[in-house]
C-alpha positions in Angstrom: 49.1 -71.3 39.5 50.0 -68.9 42.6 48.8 -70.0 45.9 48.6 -67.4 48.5 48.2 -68.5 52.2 49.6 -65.9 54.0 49.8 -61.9 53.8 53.0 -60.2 53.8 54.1 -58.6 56.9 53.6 -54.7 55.4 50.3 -55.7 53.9 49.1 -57.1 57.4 50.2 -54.6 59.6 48.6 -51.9 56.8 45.4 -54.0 57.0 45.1 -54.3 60.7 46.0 -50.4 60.9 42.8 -50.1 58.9 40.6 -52.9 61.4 41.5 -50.5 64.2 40.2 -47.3 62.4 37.2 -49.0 61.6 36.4 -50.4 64.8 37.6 -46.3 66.4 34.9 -45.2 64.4 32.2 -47.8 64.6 32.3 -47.2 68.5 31.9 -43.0 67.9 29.1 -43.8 65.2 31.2 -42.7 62.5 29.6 -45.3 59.8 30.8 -43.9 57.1 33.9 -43.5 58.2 34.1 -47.1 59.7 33.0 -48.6 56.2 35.4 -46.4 54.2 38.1 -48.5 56.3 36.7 -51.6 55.9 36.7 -51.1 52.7 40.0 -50.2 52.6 40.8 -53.1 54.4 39.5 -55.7 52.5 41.4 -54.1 49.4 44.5 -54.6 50.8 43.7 -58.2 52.4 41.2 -59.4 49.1 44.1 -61.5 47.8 45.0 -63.9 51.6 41.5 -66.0 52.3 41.9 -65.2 56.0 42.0 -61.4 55.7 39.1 -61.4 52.6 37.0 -63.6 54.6 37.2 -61.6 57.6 36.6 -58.0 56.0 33.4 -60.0 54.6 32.8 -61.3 57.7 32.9 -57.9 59.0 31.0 -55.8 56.2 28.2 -58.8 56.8 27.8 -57.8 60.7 27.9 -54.4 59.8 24.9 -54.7 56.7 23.3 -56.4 59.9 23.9 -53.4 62.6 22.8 -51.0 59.2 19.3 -53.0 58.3 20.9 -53.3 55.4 19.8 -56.0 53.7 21.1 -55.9 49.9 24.3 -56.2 52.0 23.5 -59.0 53.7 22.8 -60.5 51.3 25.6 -59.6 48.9 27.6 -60.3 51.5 26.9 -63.9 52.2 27.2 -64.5 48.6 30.8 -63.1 48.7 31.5 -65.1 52.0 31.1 -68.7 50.0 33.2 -67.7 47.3 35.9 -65.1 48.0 37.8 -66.9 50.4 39.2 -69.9 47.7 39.5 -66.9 44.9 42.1 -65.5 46.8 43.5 -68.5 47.5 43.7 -68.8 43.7 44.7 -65.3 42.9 41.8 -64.7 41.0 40.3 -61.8 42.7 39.0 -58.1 40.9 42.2 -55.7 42.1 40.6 -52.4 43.9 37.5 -54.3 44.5 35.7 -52.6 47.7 33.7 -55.9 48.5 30.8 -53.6 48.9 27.1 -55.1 47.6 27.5 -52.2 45.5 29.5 -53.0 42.9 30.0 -55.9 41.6 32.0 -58.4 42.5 34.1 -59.6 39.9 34.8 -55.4 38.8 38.2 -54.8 39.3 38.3 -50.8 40.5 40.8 -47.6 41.2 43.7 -48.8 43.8 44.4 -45.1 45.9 47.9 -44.6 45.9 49.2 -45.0 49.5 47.5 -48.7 48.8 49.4 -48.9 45.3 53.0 -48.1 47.3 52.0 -50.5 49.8 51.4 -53.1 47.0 54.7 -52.4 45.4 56.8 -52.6 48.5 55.6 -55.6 49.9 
């Protein structure tokens, strides 16, 4: 069994690119735009607990600021288990980590994302 613990350089830099575009975007009131990069950023991090757990972390403050509350909600449910899956390597590739879909549905990687993947 794999254990990952900590992200690959590329893959973190890649990820925190996409923090910062989120948080450009929360703070102009872009929240689509902000969520599209978190998003984003959870894809790339869903396999390190520290990164997976943050971006839920992050899209649960955000379901907060959005009176969201199927998000809330979906998103403390993903904040007790989708730290230790990573940890595992047993998380759904793609996976937005929106309440939206589900959680364990592995979804389309964009390319850039795919080429990142491979190079790391």
């Amino acid at each position: 069994m794999k254990f990952n613990t900590k992200i690959p350089k590329p893959l973190k830099q890649a990820y925190n690119e996409e923090l910062k575009r989120y948080s450009f975007c929360l703070e102009n009131k872009q929240y689509s735009n902000a969520w599209y990069h978190l998003e984003r950023s959870h894809i790339i991090g869903q396999s390190y607990p520290i990164e997976h757990t943050y971006s839920h972390w992050l899209m649960l403050k955000f379901g907060f600021m959005q009176k969201d509350t199927k998000e809330v909600l979906g998103q403390i449910i993903r904040l007790l288990v989708g730290g230790w899956k990573s940890f595992i390597d047993h998380v759904p590739l793609g996976n937005t980590g929106s309440a939206n879909v589900p959680p364990l549905k592995s979804m389309p990687i964009s390319n850039d994302i795919k080429n990142l993947f491979n190079s790391k």
